[in-house]
TORZA-717028 format. One record per residue: residue in three letters; x, y, z of N, C-alpha, C in turn. Coordinates in steps of 0.2 Angstrom, whole numbers, plus 2048, in hexadecimal, padded with zeros to 3 digits. Last residue first. Layout:
<rs>
ALAXYZXYZXYZ
...
</rs>
This chain:
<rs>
UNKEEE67C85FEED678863EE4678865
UNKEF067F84DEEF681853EEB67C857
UNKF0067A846EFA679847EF767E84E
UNKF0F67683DF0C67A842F0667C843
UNKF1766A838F1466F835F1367183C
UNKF2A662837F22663838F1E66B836
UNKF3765A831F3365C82FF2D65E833
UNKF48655831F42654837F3C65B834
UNKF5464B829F50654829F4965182D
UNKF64645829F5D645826F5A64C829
UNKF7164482FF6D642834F6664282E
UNKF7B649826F7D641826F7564082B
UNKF7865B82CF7B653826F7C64E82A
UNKF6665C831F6D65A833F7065582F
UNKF59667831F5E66282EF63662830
UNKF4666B834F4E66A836F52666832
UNKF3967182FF3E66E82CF4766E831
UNKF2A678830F3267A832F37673831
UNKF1D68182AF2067B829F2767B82A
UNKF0F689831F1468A82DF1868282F
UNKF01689835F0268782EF0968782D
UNKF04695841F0168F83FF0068F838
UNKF1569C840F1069B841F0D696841
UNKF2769C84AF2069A848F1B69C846
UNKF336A784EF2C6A584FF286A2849
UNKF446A1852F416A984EF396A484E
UNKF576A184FF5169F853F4B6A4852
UNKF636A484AF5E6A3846F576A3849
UNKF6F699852F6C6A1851F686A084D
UNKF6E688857F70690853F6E692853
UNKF6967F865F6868285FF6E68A85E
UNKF6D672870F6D67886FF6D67A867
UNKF6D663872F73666872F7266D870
UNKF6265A87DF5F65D876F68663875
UNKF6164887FF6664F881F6465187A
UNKF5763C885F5B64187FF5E645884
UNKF5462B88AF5463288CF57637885
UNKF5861D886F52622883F5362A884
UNKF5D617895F5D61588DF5561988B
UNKF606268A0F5E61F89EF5D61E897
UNKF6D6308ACF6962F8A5F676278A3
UNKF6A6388BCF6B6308B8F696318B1
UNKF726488BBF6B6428BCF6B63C8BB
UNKF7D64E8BDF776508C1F7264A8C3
UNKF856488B4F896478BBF8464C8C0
UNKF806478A7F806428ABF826418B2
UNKF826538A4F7B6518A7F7B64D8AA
UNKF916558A2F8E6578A7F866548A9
UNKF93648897F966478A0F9264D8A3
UNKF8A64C88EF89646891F8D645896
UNKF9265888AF8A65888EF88652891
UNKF9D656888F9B65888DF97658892
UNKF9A64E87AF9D649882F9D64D887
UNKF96659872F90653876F9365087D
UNKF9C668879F9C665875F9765D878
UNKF9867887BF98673881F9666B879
UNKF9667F871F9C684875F9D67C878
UNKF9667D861F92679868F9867B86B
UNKF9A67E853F9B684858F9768285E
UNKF9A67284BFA1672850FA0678852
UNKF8D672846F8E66E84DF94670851
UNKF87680840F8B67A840F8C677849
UNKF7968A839F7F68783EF8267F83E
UNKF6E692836F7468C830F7768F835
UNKF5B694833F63694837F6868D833
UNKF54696826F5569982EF5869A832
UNKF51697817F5569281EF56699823
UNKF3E691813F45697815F4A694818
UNKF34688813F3A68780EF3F68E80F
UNKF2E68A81EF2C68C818F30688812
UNKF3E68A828F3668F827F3568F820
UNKF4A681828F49684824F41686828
UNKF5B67F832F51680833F5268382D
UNKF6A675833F6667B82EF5D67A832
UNKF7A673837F7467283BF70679838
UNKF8666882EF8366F82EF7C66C836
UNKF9466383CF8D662836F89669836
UNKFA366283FF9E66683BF9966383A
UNKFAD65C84CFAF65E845FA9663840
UNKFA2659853FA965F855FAD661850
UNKF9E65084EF99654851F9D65C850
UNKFA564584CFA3647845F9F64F847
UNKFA9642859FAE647856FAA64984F
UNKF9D63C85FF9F641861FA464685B
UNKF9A62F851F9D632859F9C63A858
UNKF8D62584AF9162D84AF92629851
UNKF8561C848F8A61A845F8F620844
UNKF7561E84BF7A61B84FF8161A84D
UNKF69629849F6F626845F73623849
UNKF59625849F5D62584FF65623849
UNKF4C630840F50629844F5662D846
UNKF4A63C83DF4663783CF4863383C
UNKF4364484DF43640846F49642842
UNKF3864D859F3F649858F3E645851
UNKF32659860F3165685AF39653859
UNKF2D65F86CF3265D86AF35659865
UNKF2166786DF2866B86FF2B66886F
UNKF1565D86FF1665E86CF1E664869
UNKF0F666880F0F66187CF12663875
UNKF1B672886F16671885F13668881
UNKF2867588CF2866F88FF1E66C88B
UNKF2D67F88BF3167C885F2C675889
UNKF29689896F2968C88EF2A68688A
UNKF296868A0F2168489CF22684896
UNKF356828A2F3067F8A2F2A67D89E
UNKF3F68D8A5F3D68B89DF3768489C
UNKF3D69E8ABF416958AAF406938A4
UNKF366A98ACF3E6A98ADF436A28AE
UNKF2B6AA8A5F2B6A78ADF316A98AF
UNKF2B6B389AF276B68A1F2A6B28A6
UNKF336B1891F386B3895F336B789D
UNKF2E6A288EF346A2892F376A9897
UNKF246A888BF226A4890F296A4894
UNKF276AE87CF276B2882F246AE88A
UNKF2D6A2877F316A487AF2E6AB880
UNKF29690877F26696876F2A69C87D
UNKF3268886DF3368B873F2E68F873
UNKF35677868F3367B868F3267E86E
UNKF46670863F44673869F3F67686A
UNKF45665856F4066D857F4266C85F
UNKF53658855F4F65A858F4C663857
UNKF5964984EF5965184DF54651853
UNKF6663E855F5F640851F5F646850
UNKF7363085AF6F638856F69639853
UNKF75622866F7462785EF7362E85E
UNKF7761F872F7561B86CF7561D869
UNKF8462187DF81625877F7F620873
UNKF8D61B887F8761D887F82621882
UNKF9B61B880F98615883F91618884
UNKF9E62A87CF9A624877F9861E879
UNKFA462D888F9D630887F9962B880
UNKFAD62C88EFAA62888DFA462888C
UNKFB563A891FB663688AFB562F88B
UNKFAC63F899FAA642893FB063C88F
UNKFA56338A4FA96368A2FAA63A89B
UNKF956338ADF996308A7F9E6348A6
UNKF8A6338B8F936348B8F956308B2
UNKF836268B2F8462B8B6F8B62C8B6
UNKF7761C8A9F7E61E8AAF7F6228AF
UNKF6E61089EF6E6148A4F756158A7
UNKF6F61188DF7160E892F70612899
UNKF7061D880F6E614881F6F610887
UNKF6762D87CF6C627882F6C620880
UNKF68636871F67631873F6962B877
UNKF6B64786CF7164086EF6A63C872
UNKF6865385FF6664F866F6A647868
UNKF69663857F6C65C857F6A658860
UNKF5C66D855F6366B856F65664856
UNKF5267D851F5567784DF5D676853
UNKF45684857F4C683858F4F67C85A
UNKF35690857F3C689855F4368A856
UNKF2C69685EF3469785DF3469085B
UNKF1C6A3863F2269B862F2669A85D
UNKF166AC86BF1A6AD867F206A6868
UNKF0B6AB871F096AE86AF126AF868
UNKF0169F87CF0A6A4878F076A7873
UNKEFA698881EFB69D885F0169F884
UNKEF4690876EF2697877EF469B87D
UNKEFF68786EEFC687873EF968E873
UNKF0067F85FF0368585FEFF686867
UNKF0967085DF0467385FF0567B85F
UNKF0F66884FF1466B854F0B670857
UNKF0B659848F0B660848F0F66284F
UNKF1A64D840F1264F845F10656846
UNKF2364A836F1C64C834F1564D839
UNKF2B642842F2C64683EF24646838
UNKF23643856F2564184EF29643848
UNKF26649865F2064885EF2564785A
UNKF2664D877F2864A871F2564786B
UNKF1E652883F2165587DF25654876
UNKF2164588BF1C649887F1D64D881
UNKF2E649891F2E64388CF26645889
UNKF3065A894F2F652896F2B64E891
UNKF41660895F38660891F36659893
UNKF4D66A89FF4866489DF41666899
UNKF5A67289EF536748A2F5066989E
UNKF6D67989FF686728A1F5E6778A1
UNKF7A67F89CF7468189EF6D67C89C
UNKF8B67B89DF8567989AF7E67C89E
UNKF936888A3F936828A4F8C6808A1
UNKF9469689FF996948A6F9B68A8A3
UNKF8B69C892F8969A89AF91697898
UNKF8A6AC88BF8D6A6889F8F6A188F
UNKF7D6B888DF846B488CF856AD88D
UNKF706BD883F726B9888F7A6B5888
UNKF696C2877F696C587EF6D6C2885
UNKF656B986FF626B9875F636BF87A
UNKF716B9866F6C6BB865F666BD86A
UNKF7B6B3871F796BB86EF736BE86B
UNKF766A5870F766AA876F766B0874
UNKF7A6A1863F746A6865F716AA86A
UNKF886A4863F846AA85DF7C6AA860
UNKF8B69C86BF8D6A386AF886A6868
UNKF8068E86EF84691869F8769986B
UNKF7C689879F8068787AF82686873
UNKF6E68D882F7469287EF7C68F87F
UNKF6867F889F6A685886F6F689886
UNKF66670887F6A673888F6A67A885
UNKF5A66288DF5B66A889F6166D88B
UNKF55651890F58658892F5B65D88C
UNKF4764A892F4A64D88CF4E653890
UNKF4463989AF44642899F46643894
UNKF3D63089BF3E6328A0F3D63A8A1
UNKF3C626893F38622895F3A62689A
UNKF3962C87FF3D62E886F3B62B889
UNKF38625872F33624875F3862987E
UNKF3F628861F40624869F3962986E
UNKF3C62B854F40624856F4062185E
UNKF2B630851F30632856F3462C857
UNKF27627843F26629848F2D62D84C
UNKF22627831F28627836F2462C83D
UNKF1861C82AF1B62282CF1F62282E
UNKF1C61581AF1C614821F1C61C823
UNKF2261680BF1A61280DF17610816
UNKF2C618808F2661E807F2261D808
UNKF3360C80DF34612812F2E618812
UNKF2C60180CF31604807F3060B80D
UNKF325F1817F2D5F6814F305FD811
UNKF345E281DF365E681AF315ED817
UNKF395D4826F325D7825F345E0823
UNKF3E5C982EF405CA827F385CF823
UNKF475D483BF425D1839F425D0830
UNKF575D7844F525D883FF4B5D383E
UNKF595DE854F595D884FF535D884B
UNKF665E785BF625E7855F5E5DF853
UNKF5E5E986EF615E686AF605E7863
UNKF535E7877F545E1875F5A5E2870
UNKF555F587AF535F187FF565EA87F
UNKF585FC870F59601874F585FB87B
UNKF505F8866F565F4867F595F986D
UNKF3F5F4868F445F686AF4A5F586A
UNKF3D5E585EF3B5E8864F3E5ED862
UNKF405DE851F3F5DB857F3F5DD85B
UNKF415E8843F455E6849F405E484E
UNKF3E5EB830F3B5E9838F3E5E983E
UNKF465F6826F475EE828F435EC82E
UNKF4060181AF435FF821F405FA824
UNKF4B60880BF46602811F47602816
UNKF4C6127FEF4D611804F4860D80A
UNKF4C6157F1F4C60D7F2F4C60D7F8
UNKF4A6247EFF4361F7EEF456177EF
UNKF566287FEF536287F6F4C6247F5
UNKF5163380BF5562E807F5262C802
UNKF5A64380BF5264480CF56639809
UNKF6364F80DF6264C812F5A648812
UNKF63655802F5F659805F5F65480C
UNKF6D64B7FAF6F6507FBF6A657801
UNKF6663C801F676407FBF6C6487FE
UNKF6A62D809F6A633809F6C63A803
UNKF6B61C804F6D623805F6862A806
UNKF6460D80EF63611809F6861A809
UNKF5860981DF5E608818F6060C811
UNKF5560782DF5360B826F5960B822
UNKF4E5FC837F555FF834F5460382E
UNKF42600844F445FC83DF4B5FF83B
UNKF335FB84DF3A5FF84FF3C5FD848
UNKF2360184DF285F984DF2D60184D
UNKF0F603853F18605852F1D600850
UNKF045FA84CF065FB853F0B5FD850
UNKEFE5FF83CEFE5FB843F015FE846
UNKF02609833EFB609833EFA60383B
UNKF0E605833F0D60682BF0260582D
UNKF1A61183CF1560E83CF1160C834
UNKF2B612845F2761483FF2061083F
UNKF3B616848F3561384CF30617847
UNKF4E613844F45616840F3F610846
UNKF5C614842F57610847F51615846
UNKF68612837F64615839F5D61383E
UNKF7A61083AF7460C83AF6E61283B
</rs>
């Protein structure tokens, strides 16, 4: 099931979006989405008999964080490398805070105290339930779904302060879309999906999800066993190699099979 928060010019609704998935991970011209009765992250799915053609809504950010957004870095081989940076011990944790989260088609800001900002296309786990201590093979008890996620980073901020705060934490640094797939587990993760950015129409990074050194059920027993996780929060599961700068005007595209393609432009702030 796809869970789509969307607007057709009024107040936000929650809705089911129906319909295949083309080959560019994009749905077809019959694709709909069906209303729901709140949050179903709250109340649950319940439909409404209120219907609209999918090219006729925007789409917003599926979820709304009502806490955090946790980050996990270098938790590809290939990009640690690229970075200069070995391959961590144990999940590398930092936070963005639920601000920084935008839409599919919002702009991505370009802030003036960087000149050198990064995309970085990944897969994101969306919580459904407040948990702690969750065991890695009860990790699908607490997982509402999949999304994509831009980690955006402005990287010489990263590597002035020596954290990652300011760097990933800007408004707008975390463009989520374009729904909530709920009908994946972990093994479809561990088994492969591609994970592609395209710049412009260039592809940028082509990584898979079975090279996640620290697989999803990891991530959800180790966060969980620092912080309380609650219904909403993300887990952003780390980017492929490829990672590389923005300009303003340029248009970055992330995809994930079977997940669709999260889309924005880059503007100045």
């Amino acid at each position: 099931m796809r869970i789509a928060r969307f607007t057709t010019g009024e107040d936000p609704l929650y809705g089911v979006v129906t319909g295949e998935l083309d080959e560019n991970g994009q749905p077809g011209e019959d694709a709909v989405v069906v209303a729901l009765a709140g949050d179903p992250l709250y109340v649950g799915v319940k439909l409404l008999e209120q219907e609209h053609r999918l090219a006729d809504v925007r789409l917003l950010a599926p979820v709304l964080p009502r806490s955090k957004v946790v980050g996990i870095g270098r938790n590809y081989a290939a990009h640690a490398a690229e970075m200069g940076n070995d391959v961590p011990e144990e999940p590398l944790m930092f936070l963005k805070p639920n601000t920084s989260v935008v839409g599919p088609g919002d702009p991505v800001f370009y802030p003036p105290q960087t000149s050198e900002l990064h995309y970085e296309g990944e897969l994101a786990v969306v919580i459904g339930r407040i948990c702690r201590d969750v065991p890695a093979e009860q990790a699908t008890d607490v997982i509402h779904g999949y999304t994509i996620a831009n980690d955006v980073t402005a990287r010489d901020l990263q590597r002035r302060d020596g954290q990652f705060t300011r760097a990933k934490g800007f408004d707008s640094f975390c463009p989520l879309g374009p729904w909530i797939e709920t009908d994946l587990d972990p093994h479809d993760f561990a088994e492969g999906r591609a994970v592609q950015t395209y710049l412009n129409g260039e592809l940028v990074q082509d990584g898979s999800t079975s090279d996640l050194i620290f697989d999803v059920p990891a991530l959800v027993a180790h966060v969980s066993s620092v912080m309380t996780l609650l219904p909403g929060d993300v887990i952003l599961t780390g980017t492929p190699e490829g990672v590389g700068p923005m300009q303003v005007g340029d248009e970055v595209e992330v995809s994930i099979a079977g997940l669709g393609s999260l889309t924005n432009k880059v503007a100045q702030r």
